[in-house]
N, C-alpha and C positions, 0 to 999 in steps of 0.2 A: 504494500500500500504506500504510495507518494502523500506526504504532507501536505494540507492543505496550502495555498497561496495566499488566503486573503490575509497575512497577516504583515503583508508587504505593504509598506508607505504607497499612496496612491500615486504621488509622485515621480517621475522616471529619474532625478538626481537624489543625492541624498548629501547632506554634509553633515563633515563628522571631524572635530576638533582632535588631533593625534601630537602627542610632543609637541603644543604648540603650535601646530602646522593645522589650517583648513583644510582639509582635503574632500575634493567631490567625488563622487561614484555614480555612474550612470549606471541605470538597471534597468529590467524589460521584465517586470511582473507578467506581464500578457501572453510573455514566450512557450514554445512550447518544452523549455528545457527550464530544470531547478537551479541551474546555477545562473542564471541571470538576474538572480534574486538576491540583495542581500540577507542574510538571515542572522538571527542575534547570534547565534555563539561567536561570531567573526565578528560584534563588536566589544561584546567581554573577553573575548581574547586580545584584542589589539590595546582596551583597557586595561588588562590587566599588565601586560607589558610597560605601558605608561605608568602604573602603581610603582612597578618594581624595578626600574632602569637607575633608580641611582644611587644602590648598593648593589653587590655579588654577582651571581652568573648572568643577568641578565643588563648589567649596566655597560656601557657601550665600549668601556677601556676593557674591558671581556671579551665584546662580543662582536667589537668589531671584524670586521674582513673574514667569518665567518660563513660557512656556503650552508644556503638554506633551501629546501625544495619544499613546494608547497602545493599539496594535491587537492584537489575540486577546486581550483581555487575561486574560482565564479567571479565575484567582481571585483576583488584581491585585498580586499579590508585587512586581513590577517597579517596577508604580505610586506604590505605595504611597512605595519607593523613593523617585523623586523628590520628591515632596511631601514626604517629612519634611526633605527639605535648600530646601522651602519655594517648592516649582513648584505654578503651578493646573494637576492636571492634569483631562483628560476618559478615562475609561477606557471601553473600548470592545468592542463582542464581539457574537455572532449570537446574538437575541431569545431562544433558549432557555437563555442559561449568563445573561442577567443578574440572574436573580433569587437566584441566590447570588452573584455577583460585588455584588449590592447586600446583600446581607447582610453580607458581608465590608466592604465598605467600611461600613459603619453602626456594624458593630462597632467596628472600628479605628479611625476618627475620632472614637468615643467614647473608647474608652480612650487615646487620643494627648492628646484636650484636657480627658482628667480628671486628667493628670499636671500637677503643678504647675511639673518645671524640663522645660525642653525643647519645651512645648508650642508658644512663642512663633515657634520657626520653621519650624512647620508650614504649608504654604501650602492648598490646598483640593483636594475630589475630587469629581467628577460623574460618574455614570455614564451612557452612551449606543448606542445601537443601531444599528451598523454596517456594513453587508455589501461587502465590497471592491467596488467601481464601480458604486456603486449612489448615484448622484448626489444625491436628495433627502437621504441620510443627512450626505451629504459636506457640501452645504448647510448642514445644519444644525449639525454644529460648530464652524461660521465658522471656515474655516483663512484666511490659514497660521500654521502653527503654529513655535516657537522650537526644540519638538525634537519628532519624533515616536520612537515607541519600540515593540520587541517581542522576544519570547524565544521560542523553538520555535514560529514560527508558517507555516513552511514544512516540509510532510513529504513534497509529490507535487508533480509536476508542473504541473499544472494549477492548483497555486494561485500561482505565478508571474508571470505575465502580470496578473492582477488587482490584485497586492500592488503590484508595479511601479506599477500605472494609478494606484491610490490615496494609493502615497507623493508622486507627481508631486502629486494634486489636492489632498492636505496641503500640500505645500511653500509657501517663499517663500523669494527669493535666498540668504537667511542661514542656513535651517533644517539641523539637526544631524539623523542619523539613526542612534541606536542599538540593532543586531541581537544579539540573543542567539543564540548557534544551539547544537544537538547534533547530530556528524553521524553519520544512522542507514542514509543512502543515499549511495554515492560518486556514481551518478548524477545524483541531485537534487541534492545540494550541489558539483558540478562545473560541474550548467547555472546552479543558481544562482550562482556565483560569477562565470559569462562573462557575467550578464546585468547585475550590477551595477557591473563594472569597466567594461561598454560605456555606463553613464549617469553611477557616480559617483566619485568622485574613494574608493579602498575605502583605511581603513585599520586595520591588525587590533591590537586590545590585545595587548602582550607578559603573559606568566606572570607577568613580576616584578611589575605593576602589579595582579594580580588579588587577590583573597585566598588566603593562602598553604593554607586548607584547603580551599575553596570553591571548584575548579578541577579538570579535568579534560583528560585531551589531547584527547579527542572534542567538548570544546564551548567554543567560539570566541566572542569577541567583536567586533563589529564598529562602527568608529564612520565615519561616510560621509555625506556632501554631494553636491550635486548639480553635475556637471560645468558649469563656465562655458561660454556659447556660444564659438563660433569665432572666435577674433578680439579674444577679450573680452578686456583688462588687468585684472586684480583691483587691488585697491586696496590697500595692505599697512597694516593697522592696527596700530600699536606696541602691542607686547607682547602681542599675540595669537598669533602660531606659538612663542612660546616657553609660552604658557600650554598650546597643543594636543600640545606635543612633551613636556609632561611626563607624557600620560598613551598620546597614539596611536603608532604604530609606523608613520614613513614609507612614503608609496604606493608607493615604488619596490621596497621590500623587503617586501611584504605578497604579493606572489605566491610570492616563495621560504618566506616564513614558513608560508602556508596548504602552499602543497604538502609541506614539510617534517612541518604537523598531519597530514594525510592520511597520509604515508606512515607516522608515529610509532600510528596507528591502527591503519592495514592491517598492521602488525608483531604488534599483538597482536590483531587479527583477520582475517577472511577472508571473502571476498563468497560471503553462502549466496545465494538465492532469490531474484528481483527486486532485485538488488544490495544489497541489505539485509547490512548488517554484522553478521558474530555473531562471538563471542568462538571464536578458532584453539585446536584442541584436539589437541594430541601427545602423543604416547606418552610423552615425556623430560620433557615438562614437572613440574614442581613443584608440589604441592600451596600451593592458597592457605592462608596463615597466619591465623591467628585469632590477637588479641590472649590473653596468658597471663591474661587477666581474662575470658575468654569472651565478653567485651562488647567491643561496636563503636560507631563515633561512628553518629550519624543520618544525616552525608553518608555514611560508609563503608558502611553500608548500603544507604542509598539507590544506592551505586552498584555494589553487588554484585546487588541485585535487577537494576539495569537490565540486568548483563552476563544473568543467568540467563534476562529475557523475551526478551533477544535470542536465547540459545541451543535455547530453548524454540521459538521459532517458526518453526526451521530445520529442529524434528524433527518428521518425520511417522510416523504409528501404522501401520504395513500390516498 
């Protein structure tokens, strides 16, 4: 089952304030493809990176000149991300969404290096044509890559098994992997969850570390590595697990943390249709509040739309 759309700004731009930098993103909500669409996890990720760029692994005397690959990348919010804290990234997506994803990136690499303060540590952006295990593509990014990255890029099952295949053919020993996720399906994001504690070492950003408006209980961050073979001694690099503990949330406790998201969900929703989540509707419940100013933020919106496409697509017309 694909997600609903209506939870897209009506609008075809969007802006979206990053490291001080305006940045636009043109989108195609109408299209008949999902990545044309920004979707929130790729704005609490690009926020959360803004949180945390200025201490540890994420601040830009780290993380510079770093090579990043970014899969679905749709209109490159994520991306983008990175590079302004001065990674080369390569963004990536199926042959039909790049030619606005090269839009967007044209755009905003002009406006980043027409500013005069700030410019200096922006690192680079390429765009590239992907299809998860589709080997000449893979070829041609020359992995492995330092991070790979993506946000809502799992909604069904069956893109799973692919995603898996192609994170592996990115990798190299070192490589970081950060997931954006919203979860719209208990099922898909349950097998998702067993398939990646069975390869990598998962560990889940806590709330506190996220931005404090830019967050949601349904959309989770993930940052994960590839499990060491059997046998294998890691090498312990000084000051490295103290730079990873100031942002990740220990593997031991990221199973109680995730099931804990889920349940914090299923409280305020209830599984319609193909396990598809929609917002729980009682009699006793409370009307939602609208600010005394009739006006809402653009997340608050954005996430009231998303409860309404969900409730929407549980009701049918007989």
């Amino acid at each position: 089952m694909e997600p609903d759309r209506l939870n897209s700004p009506t609008t075809f731009t969007m802006n979206l304030e990053v490291l001080g930098h305006e940045l636009q993103f043109a989108q195609d909500p109408n299209s008949k493809h999902l990545g044309t669409t920004v979707w929130d996890a790729s704005l609490v990720f690009a926020k959360f990176l803004e949180k945390n760029c200025r201490r540890g692994k994420f601040s830009p005397s780290k993380i510079k000149g770093k090579r990043v690959i970014e899969l679905g990348a749709g209109c490159g919010v994520a991306g983008f991300g990175m590079a302004l804290l001065g990674c080369d990234v390569v963004m990536t997506d199926q042959v039909e969404v790049l030619p606005l994803l090269m839009r967007n990136v044209e755009r905003n690499t002009s406006r980043i290096t027409q500013m005069n303060s700030g410019s200096e540590s922006f690192g680079s952006v390429q765009v590239a044509e992907l299809n998860w295990g589709n080997e000449d593509h893979i070829r041609a990014v020359d992995p492995p890559f330092d991070y790979i990255i993506g946000t809502d890029v799992v909604y069904k099952e069956d893109l799973l098994e692919p995603l898996l295949q192609t994170i592996f053919a990115l990798s190299g020993p070192k490589t970081a992997i950060l997931l954006g996720y919203e979860i719209r399906s208990t099922s898909v994001h349950e097998q998702m969850l067993e398939m990646w504690k069975r390869n990598f070492e998962v560990k889940l950003v806590p709330n506190s570390k996220m931005d404090g408006t830019y967050q949601h209980p349904s959309i989770q961050l993930f940052i994960m590595r590839l499990k060491p073979p059997a046998g294998y001694a890691e090498k312990k690099v000084e000051g490295t697990d103290q730079e990873v503990d100031e942002v990740e949330r220990s593997a031991e406790n990221a199973d109680k943390v995730v099931d804990q998201k889920i349940d914090e969900v299923r409280d305020s929703e209830e599984t319609g249709e193909n396990g598809c989540l929609v917002p729980k509707v009682e009699e006793d419940c409370e009307p939602v509040t609208v600010p005394q100013n009739g006006k809402l933020t653009d997340w608050e919106a954005r996430r009231y739309g998303s409860m309404a496409a969900r409730l929407l697509h549980d009701i049918r017309i007989t």
